[in-house]
C-alpha positions as CSV (number, residue, x, y, z in Angstrom):
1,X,9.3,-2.1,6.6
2,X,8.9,-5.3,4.4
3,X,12.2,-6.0,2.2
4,X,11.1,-4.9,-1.3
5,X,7.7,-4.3,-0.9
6,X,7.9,-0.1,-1.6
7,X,10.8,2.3,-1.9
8,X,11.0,5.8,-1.5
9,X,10.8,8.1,1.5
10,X,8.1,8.1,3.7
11,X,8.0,11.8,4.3
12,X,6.6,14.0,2.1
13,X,9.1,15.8,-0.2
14,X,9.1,19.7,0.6
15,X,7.5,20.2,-2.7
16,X,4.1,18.5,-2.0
17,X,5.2,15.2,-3.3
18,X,5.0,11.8,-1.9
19,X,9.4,11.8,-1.8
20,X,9.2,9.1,-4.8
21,X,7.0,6.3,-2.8
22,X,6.0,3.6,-4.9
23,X,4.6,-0.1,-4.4
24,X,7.3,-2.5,-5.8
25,X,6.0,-5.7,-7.4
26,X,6.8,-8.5,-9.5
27,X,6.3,-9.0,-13.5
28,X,6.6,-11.9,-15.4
29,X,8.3,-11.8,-18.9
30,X,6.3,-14.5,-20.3
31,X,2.8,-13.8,-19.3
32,X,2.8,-10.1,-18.2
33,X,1.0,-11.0,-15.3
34,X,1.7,-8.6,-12.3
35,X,1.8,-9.4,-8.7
36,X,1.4,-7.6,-5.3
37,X,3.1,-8.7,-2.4
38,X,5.7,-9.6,-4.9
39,X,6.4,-12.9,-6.1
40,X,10.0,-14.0,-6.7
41,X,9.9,-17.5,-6.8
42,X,7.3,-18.7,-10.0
43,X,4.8,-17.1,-12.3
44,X,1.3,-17.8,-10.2
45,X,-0.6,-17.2,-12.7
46,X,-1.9,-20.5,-14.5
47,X,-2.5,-19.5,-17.7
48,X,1.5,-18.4,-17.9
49,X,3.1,-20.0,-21.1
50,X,6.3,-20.6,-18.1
51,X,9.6,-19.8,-18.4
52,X,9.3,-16.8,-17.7
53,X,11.9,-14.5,-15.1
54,X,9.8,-12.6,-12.9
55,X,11.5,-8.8,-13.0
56,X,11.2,-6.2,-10.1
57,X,8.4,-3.6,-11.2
58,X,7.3,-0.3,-9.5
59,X,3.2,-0.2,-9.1
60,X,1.3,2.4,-10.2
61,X,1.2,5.6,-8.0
62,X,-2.6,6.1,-8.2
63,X,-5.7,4.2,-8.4
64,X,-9.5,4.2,-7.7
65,X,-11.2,3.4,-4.4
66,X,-12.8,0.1,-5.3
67,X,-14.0,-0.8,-1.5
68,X,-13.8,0.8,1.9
69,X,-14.5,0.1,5.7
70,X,-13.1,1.2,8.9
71,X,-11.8,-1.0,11.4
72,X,-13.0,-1.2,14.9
73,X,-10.6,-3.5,16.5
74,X,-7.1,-4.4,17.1
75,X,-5.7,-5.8,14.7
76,X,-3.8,-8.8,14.4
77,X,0.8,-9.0,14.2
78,X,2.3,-7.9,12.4
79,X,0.6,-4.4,13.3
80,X,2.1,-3.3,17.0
81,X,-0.8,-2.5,19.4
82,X,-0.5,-1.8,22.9
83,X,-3.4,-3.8,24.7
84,X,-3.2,-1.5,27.7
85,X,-3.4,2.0,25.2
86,X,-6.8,3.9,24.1
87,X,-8.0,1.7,20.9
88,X,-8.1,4.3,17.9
89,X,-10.4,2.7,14.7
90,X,-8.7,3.4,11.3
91,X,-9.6,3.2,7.9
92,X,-8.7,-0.2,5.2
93,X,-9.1,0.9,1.5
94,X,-8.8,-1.6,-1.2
95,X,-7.8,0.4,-4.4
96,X,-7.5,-1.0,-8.2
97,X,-4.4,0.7,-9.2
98,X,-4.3,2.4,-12.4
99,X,-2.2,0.7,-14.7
100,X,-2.3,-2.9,-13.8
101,X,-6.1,-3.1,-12.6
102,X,-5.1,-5.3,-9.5
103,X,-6.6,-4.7,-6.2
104,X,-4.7,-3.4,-3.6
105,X,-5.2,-3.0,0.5
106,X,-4.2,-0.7,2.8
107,X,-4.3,1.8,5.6
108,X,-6.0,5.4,4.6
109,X,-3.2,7.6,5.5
110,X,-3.7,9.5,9.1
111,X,-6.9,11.5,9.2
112,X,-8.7,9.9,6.3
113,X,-11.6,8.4,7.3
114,X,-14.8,6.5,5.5
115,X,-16.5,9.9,5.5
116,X,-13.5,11.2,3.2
117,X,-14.4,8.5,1.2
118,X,-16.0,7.2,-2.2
119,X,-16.5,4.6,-4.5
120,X,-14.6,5.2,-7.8
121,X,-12.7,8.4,-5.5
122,X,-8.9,8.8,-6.9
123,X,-6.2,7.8,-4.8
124,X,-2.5,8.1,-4.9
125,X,-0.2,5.8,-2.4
126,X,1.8,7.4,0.1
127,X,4.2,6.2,2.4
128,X,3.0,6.0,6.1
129,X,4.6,4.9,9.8
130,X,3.5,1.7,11.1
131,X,5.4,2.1,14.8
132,X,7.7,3.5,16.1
133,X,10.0,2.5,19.2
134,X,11.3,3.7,22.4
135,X,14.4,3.5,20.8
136,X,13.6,5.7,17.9
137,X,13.3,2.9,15.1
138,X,10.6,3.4,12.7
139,X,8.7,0.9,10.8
140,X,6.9,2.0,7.5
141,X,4.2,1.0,5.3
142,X,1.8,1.8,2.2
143,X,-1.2,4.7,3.0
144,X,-3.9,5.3,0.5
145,X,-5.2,9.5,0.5
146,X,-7.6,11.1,-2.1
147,X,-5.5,13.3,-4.7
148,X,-4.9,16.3,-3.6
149,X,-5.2,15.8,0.2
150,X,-2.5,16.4,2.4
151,X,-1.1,14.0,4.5
């Protein structure tokens, strides 16, 4: 997991809920402007007035798929692949969140693939596993999955 990037439980909650996951970003007091990774160092955007403290701010849970692809090769660190294991393609949606109309990618969640997919298609994020070890630590991450779809 990436310090501050989401929060919430990765499972799903036993009532059909994500368990609270949500994308953590950055908002600047001066400007509004909202950013994903989070910035905690300076308002990036230029037309910012300045000044401004940039304030923890959870993302919106949902969005629209704005592009999709699949991807049919190993990816690069810091995703864990085996070189010597079966290669598996997966699924990258980039998704325009609801409320703050920025652009987000990510991973489908497990089992969504670009045939489950569509343009303008409602999305909610989900926490996902990124690895896990031989000594039974687990790494998560941010999935995308159409409303309504279990994980």
């Amino acid at each position: 997991m990436v310090s501050g990037w989401f929060t919430g439980d990765y499972a799903e909650g036993t009532d059909g809920t994500d368990g609270g996951f949500r994308l953590l970003g950055t908002r600047c007091s001066a400007c509004a402007a909202v950013f994903f990774p989070r910035e905690d160092a300076y308002c990036r955007n230029p037309r910012c007035p300045g000044g401004g403290e940039l304030a923890e701010t959870p993302l919106s849970p949902h969005g629209r798929v704005w592009s999709y692809t699949d991807g049919r090769y190993r990816p690069p660190a810091p995703y864990v692949s085996d070189p010597d294991a079966p290669w598996t393609p997966y699924t990258l949606v980039a998704v325009e969140l609801e409320a703050e109309g920025m652009v987000v990618l990510g991973q489908a969640a497990p089992g969504v693939g670009v045939g489950d997919l569509a343009v303008g298609m409602e999305v909610e994020v989900v926490g996902g596993v990124l690895n896990e070890d031989a000594d039974g630590t687990t790494w998560t991450t941010w999935n995308f999955r159409p409303v309504g779809v279990e994980q």
